[in-house]
N, C-alpha and C positions, 0 to 999 in steps of 0.2 A: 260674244253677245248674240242673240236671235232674236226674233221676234217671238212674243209668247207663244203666238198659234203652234208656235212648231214644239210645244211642253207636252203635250199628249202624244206623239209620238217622239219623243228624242232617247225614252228607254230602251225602244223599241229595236234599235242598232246595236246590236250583241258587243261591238266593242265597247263603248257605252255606259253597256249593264254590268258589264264585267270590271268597268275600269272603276264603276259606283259601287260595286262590289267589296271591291278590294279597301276602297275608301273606307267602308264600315267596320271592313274586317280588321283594318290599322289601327282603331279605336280601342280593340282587346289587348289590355297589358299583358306583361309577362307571365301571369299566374293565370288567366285565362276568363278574366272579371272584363268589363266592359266599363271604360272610362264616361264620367259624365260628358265632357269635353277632352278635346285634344289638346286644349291650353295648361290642362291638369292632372300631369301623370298620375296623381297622388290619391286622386277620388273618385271611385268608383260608385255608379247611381244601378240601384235594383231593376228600376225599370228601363234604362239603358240596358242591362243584362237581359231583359228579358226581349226587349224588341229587337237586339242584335241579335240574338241568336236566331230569334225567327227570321228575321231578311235573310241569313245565310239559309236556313232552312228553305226558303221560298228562294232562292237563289240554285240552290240544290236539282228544287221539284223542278226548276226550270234548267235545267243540264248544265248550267253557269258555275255550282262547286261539285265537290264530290262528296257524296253521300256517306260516305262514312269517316271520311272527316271532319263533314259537318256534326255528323253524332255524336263524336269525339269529342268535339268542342263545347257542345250543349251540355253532355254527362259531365264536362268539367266546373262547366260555369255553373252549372245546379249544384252538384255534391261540394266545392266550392262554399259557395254561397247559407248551402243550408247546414254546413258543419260548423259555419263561422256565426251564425245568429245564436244570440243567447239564449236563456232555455226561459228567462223571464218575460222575453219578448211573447211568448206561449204561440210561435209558427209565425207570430208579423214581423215582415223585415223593414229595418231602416231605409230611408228614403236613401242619404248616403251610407258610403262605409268607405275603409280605404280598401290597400289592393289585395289586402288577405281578409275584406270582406266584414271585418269587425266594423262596428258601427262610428260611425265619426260622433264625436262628444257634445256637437249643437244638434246633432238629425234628428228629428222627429219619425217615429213607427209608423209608417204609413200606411195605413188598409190600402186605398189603388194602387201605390206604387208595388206592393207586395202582390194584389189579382195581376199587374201586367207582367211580372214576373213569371209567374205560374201559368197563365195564358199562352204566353209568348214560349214558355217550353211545353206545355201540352200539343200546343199545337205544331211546334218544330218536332217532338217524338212522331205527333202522326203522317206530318210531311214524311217522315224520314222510315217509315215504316218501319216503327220501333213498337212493339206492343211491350215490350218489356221495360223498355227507359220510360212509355208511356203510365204503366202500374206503379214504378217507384215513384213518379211523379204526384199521381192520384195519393200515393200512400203517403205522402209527406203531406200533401196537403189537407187529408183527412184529420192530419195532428192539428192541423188551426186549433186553436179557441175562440168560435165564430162569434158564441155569445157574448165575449167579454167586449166585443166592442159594437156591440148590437143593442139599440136603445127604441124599445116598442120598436122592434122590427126593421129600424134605420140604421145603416152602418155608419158614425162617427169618423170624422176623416182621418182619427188616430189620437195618439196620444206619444209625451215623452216622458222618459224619470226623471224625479227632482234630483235626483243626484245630479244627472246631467245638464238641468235647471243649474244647480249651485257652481256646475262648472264654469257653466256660464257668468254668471253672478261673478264667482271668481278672480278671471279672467277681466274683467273690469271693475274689479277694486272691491267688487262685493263682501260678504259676510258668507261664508260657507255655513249650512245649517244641517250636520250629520244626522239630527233625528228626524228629519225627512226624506232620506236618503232611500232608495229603493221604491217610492211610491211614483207609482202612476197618476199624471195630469192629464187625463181626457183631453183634445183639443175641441171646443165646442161648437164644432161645426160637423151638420148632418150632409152626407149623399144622398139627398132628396130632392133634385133640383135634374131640370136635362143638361147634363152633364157626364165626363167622363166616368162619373162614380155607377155609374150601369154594368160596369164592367164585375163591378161586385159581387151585384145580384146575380148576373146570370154566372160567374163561375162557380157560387155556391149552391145556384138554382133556389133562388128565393124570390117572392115576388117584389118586382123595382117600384115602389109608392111614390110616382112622381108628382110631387105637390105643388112643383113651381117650373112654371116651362115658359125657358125663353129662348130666344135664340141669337141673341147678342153678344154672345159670349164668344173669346176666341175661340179660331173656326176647328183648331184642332179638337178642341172636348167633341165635336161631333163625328170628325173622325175616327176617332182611337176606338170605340168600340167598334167599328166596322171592318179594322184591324184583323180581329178574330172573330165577328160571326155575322151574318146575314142578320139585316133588323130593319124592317120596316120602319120605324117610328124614327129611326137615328137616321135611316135614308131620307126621309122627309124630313128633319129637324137640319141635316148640312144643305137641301138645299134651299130651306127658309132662309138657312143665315147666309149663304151666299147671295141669296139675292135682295137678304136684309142689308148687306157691306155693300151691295152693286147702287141698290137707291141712295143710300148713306153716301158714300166716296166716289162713286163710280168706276169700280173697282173691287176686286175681293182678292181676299189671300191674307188679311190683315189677322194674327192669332196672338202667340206666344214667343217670343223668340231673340233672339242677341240683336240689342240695335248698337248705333256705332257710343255711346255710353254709358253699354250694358245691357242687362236680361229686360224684354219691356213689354207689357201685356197690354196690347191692342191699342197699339199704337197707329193711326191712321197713316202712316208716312214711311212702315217696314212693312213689308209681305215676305213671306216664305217661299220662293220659288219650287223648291224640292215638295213643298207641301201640294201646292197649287197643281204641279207634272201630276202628283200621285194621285190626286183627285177625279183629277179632268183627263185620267185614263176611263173613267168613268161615265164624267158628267161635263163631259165637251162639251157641252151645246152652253156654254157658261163661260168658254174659250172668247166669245166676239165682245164682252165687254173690258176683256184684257190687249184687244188687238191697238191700241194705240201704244200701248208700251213695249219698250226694250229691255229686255233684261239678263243676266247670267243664269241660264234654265237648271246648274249645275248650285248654284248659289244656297246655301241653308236662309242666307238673310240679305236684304238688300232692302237702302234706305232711300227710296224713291226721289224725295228732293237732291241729295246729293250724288245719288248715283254710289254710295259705299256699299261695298261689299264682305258680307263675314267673310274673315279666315280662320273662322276658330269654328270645328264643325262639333255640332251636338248631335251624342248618338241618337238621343231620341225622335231628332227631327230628320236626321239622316233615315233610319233604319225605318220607323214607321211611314214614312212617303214611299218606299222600296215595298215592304209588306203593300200597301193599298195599290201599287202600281201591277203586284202579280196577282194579286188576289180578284183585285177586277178584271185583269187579263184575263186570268182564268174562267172566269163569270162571263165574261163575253164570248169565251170560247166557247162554252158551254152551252150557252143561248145558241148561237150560231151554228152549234150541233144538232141541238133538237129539233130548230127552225129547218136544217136539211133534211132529218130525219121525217118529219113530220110532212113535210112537201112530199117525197121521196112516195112516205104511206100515201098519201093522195092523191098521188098522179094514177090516173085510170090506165087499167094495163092493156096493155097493146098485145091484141093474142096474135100468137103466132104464126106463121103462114101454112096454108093446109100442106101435106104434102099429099102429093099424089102419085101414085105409085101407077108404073106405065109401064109396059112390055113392050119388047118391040118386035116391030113386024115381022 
């Protein structure tokens, strides 16, 4: 246990990062898919594939794995992935699948789940200075069929087959009904809200129509797109809702995540520690409304009144606090370069001393 304050630096200690590392990497089954949980050899999640690969990749750019085995891994889990998606899904992948990637029978075709996919390896090829695994990546994605799930301009948070409806059905004593089989059920809900559905727009390069901005949503939707790109609007929208959870509870870190009787969505009494570290690599100054607590800084979940701890880690909560924790690293580094640079240009130059050239007597 530590105190929080010590969460913005605790990556920081190369054994650490390495030992977080390895953590996520243990997550990848035998065929080279990315488990949703480690509780469940059985189900692999798209968007777990997609943000594992990239913490290895950001784990790479940071000297932590080795470069071309992290490519390795990436070419696996894409070609993988996109060989095993059916050709009716038209490029959108299921939220679950199991470990050869085919779709599990309740998943619903997930538009975000399918951008963090493709995100999370676009950007592992360029970590990894792959121009070529970066093209085959473009070129798969180009197969979308963007419009099919594009309504005046909105992306629809997906859809499933009724087939897989009646399995459903089924499976609990239902009535199978074959001549609905093969049709798509739109689910009817838009990506029009601040939320992680941002992630959409910009990897299709479409304009984001946000028609409803809040910021009380768990705190991860505000992080995931800042996952993969610099955004103004979503840097201000995490730290509203931080400091909308700090007036609230007194306290932040409260999102999405395992409490101790399951999956539980903003829940005042679990925070994300893992979430919290990768944040406030960032956005420290948000560190002293956490300095009264204790916590496991290593934790994916922790349920404040009783002090319980997950031991069942999720990749996506694991791998995406790892991405925001190099990603702002490196942004800070960055800043810190230019700020030298920039002095350096400004220091008024100090000339030289004359020489004077002398004979002697």
């Amino acid at each position: 246990m530590f105190n929080v304050m010590f969460l913005s630096v605790t990556f920081l200690f190369s054994g650490t990062e390495s030992t977080y590392l390895d953590r996520i990497d243990t997550l990848r089954d035998s065929k080279g898919l990315f488990l949703d949980r480690r509780s469940d050899p059985t189900t692999v999640s798209a968007a777990a594939t997609g943000f594992g690969v990239l913490a290895l990749a950001e784990g790479a750019s940071r000297g932590e794995r080795n470069r071309k085995e992290t490519l390795k891994i990436a070419q696996i889990a894409f070609e993988r992935t996109v060989a095993a998606n059916p050709k009716r899904n038209r490029g959108w992948l299921s939220h679950f699948t199991d470990t050869d990637g085919a779709p599990k029978p309740y998943s619903e075709i997930s538009t975000v789940d399918t951008a963090i996919f493709y995100f999370g390896l676009l950007r592992a090829s360029q970590l990894l200075n792959s121009a070529e695994f970066e093209s085959q990546i473009r070129s798969s994605l180009g197969q979308i069929d963007v419009q099919f799930v594009l309504r005046d301009g909105v992306f629809v948070h997906g859809f499933i087959w009724t087939s897989e409806s009646n399995h459903v059905l089924t499976s609990v004593g239902g009535t199978r009904n074959p001549i609905l089989d093969e049709t798509p059920h739109f689910i009817p809900y838009l990506w029009n809200d601040s939320s992680e559905g941002a992630i959409l727009y910009k990897l299709f390069d479409i304009p984001f129509p946000m028609k409803v901005r809040r910021t009380d949503y768990p705190l991860f939707v505000y992080a995931y797109p800042l996952c993969f790109y610099d955004d103004p609007v979503y840097d201000n929208l995490l730290r509203e809702a931080i400091v909308e959870q700090i007036n609230k509870y007194g306290y932040w870190g409260v999102t999405s995540t395992n409490g101790p009787q399951g999956y539980v969505i903003l829940d005042r009494n679990v925070i994300s520690p893992v979430l919290i570290g990768g944040i406030a690599t960032k956005y420290s100054e948000y560190l002293e409304a956490l300095k009264s607590l204790v916590i496991q800084v290593s934790a994916v979940s922790m349920h404040l009144p009783t002090g319980w701890i997950d031991s069942d880690d999720l990749t996506i909560d694991l791998a995406s606090a790892y991405i925001l924790f190099s990603r702002f690293s490196r942004e800070q580094a960055e800043k810190q370069s230019g700020m030298t640079a920039l002095q350096q240009s400004m220091a008024p130059e100090v000339p030289s001393p004359a020489i004077v050239e002398t004979t002697s007597p």
